[in-house]
VOGU-3710 file (C-alpha; in Angstrom, 3 decimals, decimal comma):
1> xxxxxxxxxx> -2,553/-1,726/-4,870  -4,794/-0,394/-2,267  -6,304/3,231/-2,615  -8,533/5,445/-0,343  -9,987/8,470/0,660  -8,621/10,447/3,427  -9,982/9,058/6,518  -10,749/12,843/7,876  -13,195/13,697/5,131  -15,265/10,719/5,608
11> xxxxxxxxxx> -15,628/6,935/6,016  -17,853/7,042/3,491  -14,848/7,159/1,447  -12,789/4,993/2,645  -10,740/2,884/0,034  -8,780/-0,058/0,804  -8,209/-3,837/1,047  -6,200/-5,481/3,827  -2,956/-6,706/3,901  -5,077/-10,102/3,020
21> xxxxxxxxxx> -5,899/-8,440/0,113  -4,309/-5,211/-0,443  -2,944/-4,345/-3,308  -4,882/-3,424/-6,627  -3,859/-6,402/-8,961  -2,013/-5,429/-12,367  -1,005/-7,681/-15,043  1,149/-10,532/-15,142  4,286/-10,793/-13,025  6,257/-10,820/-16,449
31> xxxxxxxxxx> 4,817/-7,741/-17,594  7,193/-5,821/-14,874  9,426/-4,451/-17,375  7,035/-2,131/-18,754  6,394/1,251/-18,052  4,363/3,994/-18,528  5,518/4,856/-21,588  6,011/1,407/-23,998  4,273/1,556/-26,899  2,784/-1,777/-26,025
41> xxxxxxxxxx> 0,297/-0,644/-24,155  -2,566/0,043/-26,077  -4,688/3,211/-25,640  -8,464/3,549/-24,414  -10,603/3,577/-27,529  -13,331/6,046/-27,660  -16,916/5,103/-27,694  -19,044/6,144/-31,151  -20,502/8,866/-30,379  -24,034/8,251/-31,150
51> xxxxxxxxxx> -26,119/6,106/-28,795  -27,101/2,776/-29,963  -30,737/2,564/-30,268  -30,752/-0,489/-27,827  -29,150/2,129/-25,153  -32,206/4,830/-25,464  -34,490/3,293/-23,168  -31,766/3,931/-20,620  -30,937/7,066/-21,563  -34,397/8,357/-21,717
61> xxxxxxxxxx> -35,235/8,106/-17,904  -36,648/10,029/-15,890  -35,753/9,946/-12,447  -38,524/9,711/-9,430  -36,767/11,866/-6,716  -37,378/11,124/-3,309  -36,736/12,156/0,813  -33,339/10,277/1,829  -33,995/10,921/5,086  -31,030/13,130/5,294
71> xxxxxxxxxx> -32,278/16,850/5,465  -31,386/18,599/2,352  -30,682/15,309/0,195  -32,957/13,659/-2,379  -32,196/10,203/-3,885  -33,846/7,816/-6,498  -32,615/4,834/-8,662  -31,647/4,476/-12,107  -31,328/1,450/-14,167  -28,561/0,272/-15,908
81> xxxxxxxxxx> -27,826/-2,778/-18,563  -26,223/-5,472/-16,077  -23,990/-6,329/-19,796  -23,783/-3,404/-22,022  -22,785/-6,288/-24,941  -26,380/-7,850/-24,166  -28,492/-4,678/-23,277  -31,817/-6,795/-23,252  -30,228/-9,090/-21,174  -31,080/-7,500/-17,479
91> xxxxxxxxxx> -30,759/-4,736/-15,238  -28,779/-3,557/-12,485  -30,033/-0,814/-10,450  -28,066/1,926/-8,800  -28,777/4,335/-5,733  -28,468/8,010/-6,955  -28,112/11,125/-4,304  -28,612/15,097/-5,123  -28,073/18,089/-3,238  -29,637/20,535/-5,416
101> xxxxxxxxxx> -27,438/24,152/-6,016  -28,579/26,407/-2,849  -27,614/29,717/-4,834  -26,993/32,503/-5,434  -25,740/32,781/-9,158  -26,722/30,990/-12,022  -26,805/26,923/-11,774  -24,120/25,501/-13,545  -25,527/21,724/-13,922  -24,610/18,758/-11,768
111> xxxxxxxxxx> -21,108/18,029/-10,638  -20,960/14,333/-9,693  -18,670/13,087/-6,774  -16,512/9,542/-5,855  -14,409/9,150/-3,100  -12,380/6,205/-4,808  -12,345/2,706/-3,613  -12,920/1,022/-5,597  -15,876/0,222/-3,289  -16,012/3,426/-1,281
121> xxxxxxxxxx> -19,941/5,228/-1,173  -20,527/8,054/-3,421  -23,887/8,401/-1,803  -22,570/8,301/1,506  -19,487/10,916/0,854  -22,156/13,187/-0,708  -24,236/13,063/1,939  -21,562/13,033/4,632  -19,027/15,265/3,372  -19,279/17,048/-0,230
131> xxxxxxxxxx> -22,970/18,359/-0,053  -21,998/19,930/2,983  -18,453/20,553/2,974  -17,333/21,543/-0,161  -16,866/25,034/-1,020  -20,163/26,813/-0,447  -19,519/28,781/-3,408  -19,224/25,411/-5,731  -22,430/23,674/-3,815  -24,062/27,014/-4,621
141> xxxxxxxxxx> -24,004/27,011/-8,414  -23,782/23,206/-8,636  -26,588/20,287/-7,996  -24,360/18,037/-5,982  -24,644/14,437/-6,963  -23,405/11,349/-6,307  -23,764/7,200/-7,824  -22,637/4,291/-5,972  -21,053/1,926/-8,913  -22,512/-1,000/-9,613
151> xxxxxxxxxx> -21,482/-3,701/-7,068  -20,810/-0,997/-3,960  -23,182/-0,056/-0,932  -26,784/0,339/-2,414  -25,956/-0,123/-5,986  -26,567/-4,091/-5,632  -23,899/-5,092/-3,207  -21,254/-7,540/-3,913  -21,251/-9,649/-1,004  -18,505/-12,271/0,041
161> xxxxxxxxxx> -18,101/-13,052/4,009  -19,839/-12,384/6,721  -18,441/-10,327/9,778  -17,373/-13,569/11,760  -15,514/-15,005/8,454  -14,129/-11,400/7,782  -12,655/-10,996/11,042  -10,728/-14,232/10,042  -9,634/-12,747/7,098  -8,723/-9,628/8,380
171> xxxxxxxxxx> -6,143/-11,163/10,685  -4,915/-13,453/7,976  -0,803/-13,750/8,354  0,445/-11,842/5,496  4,313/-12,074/6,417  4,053/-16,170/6,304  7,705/-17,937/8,170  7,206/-20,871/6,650  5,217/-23,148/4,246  2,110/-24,036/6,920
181> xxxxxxxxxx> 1,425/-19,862/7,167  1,596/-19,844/3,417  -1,016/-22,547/3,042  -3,096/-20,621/5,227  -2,928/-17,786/3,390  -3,448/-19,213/0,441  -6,515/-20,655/1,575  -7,654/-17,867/2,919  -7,568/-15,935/-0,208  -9,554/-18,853/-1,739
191> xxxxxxxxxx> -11,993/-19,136/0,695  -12,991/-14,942/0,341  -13,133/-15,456/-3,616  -15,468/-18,767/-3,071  -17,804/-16,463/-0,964  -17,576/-13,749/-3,881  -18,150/-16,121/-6,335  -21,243/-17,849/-4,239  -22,902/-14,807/-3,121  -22,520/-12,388/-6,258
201> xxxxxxxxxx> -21,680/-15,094/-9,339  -23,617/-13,022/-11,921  -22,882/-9,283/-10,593  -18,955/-10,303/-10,524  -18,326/-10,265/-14,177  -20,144/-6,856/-14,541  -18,873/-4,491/-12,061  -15,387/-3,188/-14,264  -14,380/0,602/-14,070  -15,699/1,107/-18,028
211> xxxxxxxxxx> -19,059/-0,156/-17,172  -19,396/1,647/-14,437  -17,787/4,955/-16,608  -20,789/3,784/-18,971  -23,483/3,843/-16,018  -21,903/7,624/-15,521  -23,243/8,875/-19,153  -26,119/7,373/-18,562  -26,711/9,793/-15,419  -25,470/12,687/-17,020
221> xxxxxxxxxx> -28,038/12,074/-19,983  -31,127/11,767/-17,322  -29,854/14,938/-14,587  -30,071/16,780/-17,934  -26,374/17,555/-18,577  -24,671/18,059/-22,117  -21,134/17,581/-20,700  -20,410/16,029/-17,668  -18,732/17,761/-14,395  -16,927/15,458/-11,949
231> xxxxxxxxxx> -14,376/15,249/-9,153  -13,189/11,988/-8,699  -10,260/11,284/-5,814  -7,755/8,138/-5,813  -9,393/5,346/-7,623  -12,353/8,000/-8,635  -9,814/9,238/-10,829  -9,364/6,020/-12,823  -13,321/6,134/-13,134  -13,052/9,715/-14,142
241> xxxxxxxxxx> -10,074/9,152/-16,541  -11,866/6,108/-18,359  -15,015/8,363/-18,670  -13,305/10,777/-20,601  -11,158/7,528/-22,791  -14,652/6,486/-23,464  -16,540/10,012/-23,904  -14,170/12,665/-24,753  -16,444/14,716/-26,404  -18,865/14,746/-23,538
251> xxxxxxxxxx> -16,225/16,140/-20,782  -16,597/19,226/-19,053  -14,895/19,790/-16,097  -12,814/16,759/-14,836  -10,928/16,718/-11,746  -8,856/13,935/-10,941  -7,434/14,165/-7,255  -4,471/11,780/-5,925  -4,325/10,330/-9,909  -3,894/6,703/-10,856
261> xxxxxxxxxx> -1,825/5,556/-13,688  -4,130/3,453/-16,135  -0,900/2,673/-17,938  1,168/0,472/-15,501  1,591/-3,124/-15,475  1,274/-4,965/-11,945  4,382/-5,435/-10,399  5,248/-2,140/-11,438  1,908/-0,548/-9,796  2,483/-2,570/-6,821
271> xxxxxxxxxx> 6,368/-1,522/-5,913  5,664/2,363/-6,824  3,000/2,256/-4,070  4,976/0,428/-1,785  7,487/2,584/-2,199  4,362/5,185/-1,592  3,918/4,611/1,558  7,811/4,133/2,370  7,737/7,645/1,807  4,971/8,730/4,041
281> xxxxxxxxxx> 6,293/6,527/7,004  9,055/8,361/6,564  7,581/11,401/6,913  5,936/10,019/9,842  9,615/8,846/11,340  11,105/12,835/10,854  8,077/14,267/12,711  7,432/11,122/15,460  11,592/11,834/16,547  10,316/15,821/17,266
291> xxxxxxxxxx> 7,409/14,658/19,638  8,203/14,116/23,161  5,638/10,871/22,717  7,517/8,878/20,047  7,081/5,848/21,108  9,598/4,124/18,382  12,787/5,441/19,478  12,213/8,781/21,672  12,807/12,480/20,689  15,732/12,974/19,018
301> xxxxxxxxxx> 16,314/9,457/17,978  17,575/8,974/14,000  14,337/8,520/12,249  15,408/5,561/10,838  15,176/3,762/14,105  11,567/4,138/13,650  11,301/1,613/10,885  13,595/-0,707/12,699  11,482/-0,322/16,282  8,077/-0,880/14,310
311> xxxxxxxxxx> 9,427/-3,886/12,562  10,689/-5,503/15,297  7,326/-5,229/17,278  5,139/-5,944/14,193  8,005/-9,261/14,872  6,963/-9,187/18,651  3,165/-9,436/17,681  3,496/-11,843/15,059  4,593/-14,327/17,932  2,502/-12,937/20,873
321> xxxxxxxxxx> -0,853/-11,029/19,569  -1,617/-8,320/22,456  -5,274/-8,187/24,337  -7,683/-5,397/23,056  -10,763/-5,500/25,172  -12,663/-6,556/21,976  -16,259/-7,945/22,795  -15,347/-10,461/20,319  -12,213/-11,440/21,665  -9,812/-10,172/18,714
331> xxxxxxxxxx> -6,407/-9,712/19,645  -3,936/-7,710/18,199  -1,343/-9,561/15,736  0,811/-7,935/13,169  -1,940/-7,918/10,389  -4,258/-6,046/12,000  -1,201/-3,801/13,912  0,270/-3,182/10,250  -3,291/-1,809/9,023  -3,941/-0,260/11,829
341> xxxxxxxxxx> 0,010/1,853/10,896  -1,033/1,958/7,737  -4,208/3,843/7,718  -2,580/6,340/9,215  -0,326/7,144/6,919  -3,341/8,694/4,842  -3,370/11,700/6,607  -0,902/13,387/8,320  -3,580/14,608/11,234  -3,921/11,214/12,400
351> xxxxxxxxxx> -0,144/10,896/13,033  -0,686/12,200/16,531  -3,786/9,193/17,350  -0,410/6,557/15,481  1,568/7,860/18,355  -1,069/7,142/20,969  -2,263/3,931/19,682  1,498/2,647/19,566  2,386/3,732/22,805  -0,632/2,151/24,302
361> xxxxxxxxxx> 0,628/-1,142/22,776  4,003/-1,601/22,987  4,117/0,269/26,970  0,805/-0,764/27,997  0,368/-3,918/26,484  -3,004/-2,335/25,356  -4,081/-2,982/21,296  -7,301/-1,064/21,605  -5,783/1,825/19,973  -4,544/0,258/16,786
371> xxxxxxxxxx> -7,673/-2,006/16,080  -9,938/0,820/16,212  -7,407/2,721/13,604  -7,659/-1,183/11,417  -11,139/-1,141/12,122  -12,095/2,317/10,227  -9,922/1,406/7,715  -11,925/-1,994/7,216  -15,474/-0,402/7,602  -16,051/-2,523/10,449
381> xxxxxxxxxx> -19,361/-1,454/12,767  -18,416/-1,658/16,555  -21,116/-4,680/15,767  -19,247/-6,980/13,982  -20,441/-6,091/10,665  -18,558/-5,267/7,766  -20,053/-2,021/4,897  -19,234/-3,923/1,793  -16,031/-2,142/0,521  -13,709/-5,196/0,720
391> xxxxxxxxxx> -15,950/-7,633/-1,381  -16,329/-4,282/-3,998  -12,961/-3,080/-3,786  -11,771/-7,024/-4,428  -14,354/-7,935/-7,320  -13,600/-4,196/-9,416  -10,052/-4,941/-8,898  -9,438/-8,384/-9,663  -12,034/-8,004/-13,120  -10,083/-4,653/-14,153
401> xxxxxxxxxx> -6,766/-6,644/-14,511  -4,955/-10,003/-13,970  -3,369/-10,974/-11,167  -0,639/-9,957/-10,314  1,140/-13,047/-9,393  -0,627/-16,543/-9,955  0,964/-19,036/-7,603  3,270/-18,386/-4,423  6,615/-18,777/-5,539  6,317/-15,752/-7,978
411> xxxxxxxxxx> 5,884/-14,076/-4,727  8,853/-15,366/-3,338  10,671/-14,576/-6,401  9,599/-10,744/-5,993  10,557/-10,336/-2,406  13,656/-8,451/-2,566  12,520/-5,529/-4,710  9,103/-5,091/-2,466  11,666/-4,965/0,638  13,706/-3,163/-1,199
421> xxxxxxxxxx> 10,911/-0,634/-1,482  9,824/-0,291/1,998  11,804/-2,607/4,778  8,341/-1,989/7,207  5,581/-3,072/4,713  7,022/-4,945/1,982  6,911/-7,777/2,475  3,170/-7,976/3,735  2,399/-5,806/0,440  4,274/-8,488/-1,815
431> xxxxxxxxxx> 1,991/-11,460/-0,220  -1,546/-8,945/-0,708  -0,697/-9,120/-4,442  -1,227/-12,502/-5,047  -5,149/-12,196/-3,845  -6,857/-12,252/-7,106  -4,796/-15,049/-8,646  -7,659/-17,439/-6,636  -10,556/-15,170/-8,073  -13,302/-16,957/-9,645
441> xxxxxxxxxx> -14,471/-14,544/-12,735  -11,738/-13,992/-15,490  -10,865/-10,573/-15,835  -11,517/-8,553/-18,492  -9,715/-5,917/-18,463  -5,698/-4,556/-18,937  -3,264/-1,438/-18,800  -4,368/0,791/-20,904  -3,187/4,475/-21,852  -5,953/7,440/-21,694
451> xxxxxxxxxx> -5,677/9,911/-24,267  -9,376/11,149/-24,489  -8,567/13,103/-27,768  -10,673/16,110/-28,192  -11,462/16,517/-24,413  -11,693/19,921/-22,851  -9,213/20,330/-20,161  -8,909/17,753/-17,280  -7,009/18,921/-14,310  -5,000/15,981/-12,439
461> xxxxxxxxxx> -3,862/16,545/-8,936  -0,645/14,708/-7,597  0,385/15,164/-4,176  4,568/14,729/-3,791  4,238/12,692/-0,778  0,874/10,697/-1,087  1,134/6,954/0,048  -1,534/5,391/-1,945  -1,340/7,521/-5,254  2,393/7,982/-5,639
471> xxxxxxxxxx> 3,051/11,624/-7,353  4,655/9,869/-10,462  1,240/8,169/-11,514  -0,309/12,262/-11,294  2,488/13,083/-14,015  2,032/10,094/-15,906  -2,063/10,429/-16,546  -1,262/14,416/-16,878  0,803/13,509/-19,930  -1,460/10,910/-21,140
481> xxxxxxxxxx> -4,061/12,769/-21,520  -4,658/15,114/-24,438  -5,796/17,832/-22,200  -4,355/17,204/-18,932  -2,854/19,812/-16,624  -1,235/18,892/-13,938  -1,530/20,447/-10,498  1,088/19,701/-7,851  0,629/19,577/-3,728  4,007/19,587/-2,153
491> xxxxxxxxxx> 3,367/18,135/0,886  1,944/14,666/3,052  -1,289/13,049/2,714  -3,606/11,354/0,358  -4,832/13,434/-2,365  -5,059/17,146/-1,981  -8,343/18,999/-2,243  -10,255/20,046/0,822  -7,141/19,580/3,142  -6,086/22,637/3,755
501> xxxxxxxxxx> -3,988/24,147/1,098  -5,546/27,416/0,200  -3,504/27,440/-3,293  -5,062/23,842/-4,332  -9,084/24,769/-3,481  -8,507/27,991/-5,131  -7,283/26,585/-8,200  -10,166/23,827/-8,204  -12,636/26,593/-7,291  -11,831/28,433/-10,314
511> xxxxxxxxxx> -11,451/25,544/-12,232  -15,091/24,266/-11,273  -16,743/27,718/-11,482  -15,078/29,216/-14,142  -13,461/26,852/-16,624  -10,270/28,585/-15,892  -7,814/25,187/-15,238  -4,292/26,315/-13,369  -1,405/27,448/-15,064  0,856/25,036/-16,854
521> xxxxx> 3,310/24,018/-13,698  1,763/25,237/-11,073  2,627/23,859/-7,779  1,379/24,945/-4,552  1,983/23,968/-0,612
//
């Protein structure tokens, strides 16, 4: 499973893996069966809730704030043990940001930030778009902070290819024809996890969503804060959610936006977002056949003839990749077409640049438009060079839980019900899920269920429409959780806060400022 942050708030935040290695790997393929609900998934235990002694030294810092060179922002590092089982084993250090509260009113402590990913900047969202776009009356009362996890930007990067090697990889064949294309894609999941495991072989067994939930208390103890305050979106709400499994007497005011489901096996986590982002191309389809630029089957055409047009010229480029104008002479084939279709589907305001993009390469024979739309998504400079979200988003996956499939032919088995999900992107998202089954550091993590007993109230957002975050996983984690109260955005997009829905940032607001969470039920448009 892939997840991101809205590509309008910031590509700071952006959260993803290609369709070489897209979707978020789950447990065994014989685990589909289970659901949210069996009993045999075990629930997050809680943490003691004293601090070992061998833990104070951490604890106890004091952090040396410095200029970021971005006006208004501070930054500094904190230290972290790399293995929290071996705490005077090593260190790891991670890059801290504040925005301190501007006023007026009373500060109300920190409120730390994550975009998702996993692998997406915190430091970079802060800095780009929540010190200075959220609410000024919550940057007011609040220091505005932001950690990247261990592994991700300036934490101590994971590192795996270079730009040259992941412009292969990017344009891997994930919709093989026959046995040669599979070998190659095969290898070239192999070949990524060799560079993970040659450039980061220490790092790669300590970068899991609890450690990095561990590395959160840590801050909170050193900015000062009894409780912690957070807003975590997509895969930040996973992070957020095992903070509170872990700490549950040290949550204040959680917000989880566009909420994963800790609970779910792989198979099962793969199809519902699959099916995800079914639904938001269909979306797409019902507003593309009311343009007078639809450029998959003209205005007033069914909207299912826009799946069929796309997947016959995703067909079309498969066999004849398009020109681009690239200085590096990448062409357009169906992997990068289908990320490029794909990224939009995160935000309904880039439907309009979809339209564009397609019509420049299916009329004008012109891919420009849909590798720049793959190329945000990747975090690829107009240089060649790759930010490090990929090799992040890859190594905190594929440690969090087992592969999803282990060998090729439990792919092929599986086919059906991913097409059966989405006829456009199935298939391709089928083939992403066997990515980690090559990885080279044993995972150590499974499904587990959050309860976080004893927490004060957690608000989880769930948008009915979101592609990457499917609404069901929202009322899942909702009901998990002791405390959870779900809030529902009826409408397109991925998660919900900040885009545009008065009723949602006015519940947060009040939420964050007050304590007040929403009403039981409430839903809002």
């Amino acid at each position: 499973m892939h997840i991101r942050r809205s590509p309008r708030r910031s590509r700071a935040g952006v959260t993803l893996l290609s369709l070489a290695a897209l979707l978020l790997s789950g447990c065994s393929a014989d685990e589909a069966g289970s659901s949210a609900g069996s009993t045999a998934v075990a629930a997050l235990a809680a943490l003691p809730r004293a601090t070992p002694s061998a833990l104070s030294p951490y604890y106890g810092q004091k952090p040396s704030w410095r200029d970021c060179g971005v006006p208004g922002f501070q930054c500094a590092t904190m230290k972290a043990p790399l293995d929290y089982a071996k705490p005077g084993g090593g260190d790891i250090r991670l890059a801290v940001a504040r925005k301190k509260a501007t006023g007026p009113g009373k500060r109300l402590g920190s409120l730390l930030v994550n975009p998702g990913g996993p692998g997406g900047s915190a430091v970079g969202y802060l800095q780009q778009y929540a010190g200075v776009g959220y609410p000024a009356e919550v940057r007011a009362r609040y220091d505005m902070v932001a950690v990247d996890p261990r592994g991700v930007a300036r934490s101590e990067p994971v590192e795996c290819l270079d730009g040259r090697a992941m412009d292969a990889y990017a344009q891997t064949d994930t919709t093989p024809d026959d046995q040669r294309e599979k070998t190659r894609l095969v290898d070239a999941y192999k070949k990524f996890a060799e560079g993970c495991g040659a450039h980061s072989p220490k790092l790669l067994r300590h970068v899991s969503t609890v450690e990095a939930a561990r590395d959160m208390d840590i801050l909170r103890a050193i900015l000062g804060d009894r409780r912690l305050t957070y807003v975590g979106a997509s895969y930040g709400t996973f992070l957020g959610a095992t903070y509170a499994g872990l700490f549950p007497d040290r949550v204040g005011r959680l917000v989880l936006d566009g909420a994963m489901d800790p609970s779910l096996p792989a198979r099962r986590l793969n199809l519902d977002q699959t099916a995800g982002f079914e639904t938001a191309f269909q979306s797409f389809a019902r507003d593309c056949v009311r343009q007078t630029d639809c450029p998959l089957g003209g205005k007033g055409a069914k909207p299912a003839r826009v799946g069929v047009a796309l997947k016959a010229f995703f067909r079309r480029l498969d066999a004849h990749p398009i020109p681009t104008g690239d200085a590096d002479g990448r062409k357009l084939g169906e992997a990068l077409a289908t990320t490029g279709v794909i990224a939009a589907m995160y935000d309904e305001s880039t439907w309009e640049q979809l339209r564009e993009a397609l019509n420049s390469a299916i009329k004008e024979n012109d891919g420009a438009g849909l590798l720049a739309l793959s190329d945000s998504y990747y975090e690829r400079a107009p240089q060649g060079r790759y930010a490090n979200l990929m090799s992040a988003n890859a190594a905190v996956n594929c440690l969090d839980l087992p592969a999803a499939f282990g060998v090729p032919e439990q792919v092929e088995k599986a086919l059906p019900s991913f097409e059966k999900a989405s006829p456009v992107f199935g298939e391709g998202l089928a083939w992403a899920s066997l990515s980690c089954a090559y990885w080279p550091v044993a995972p150590t993590g499974a499904p587990r269920r959050i309860h976080a007993e004893g927490a004060a109230p957690i608000v989880v957002v769930g948008t009915t429409r979101d592609p990457a975050t499917p609404y069901p996983w929202a009322r899942s984690l909702a009901s998990q959780l002791a405390s959870g109260r779900l809030l529902t955005y009826e409408g397109d997009g991925h998660t919900a806060y900040g885009r545009g829905s008065a009723c949602i940032d006015s519940a947060i607001n009040a939420y964050l400022l007050h304590g007040t969470p929403p009403a039981k039920g409430k839903r809002c448009s």
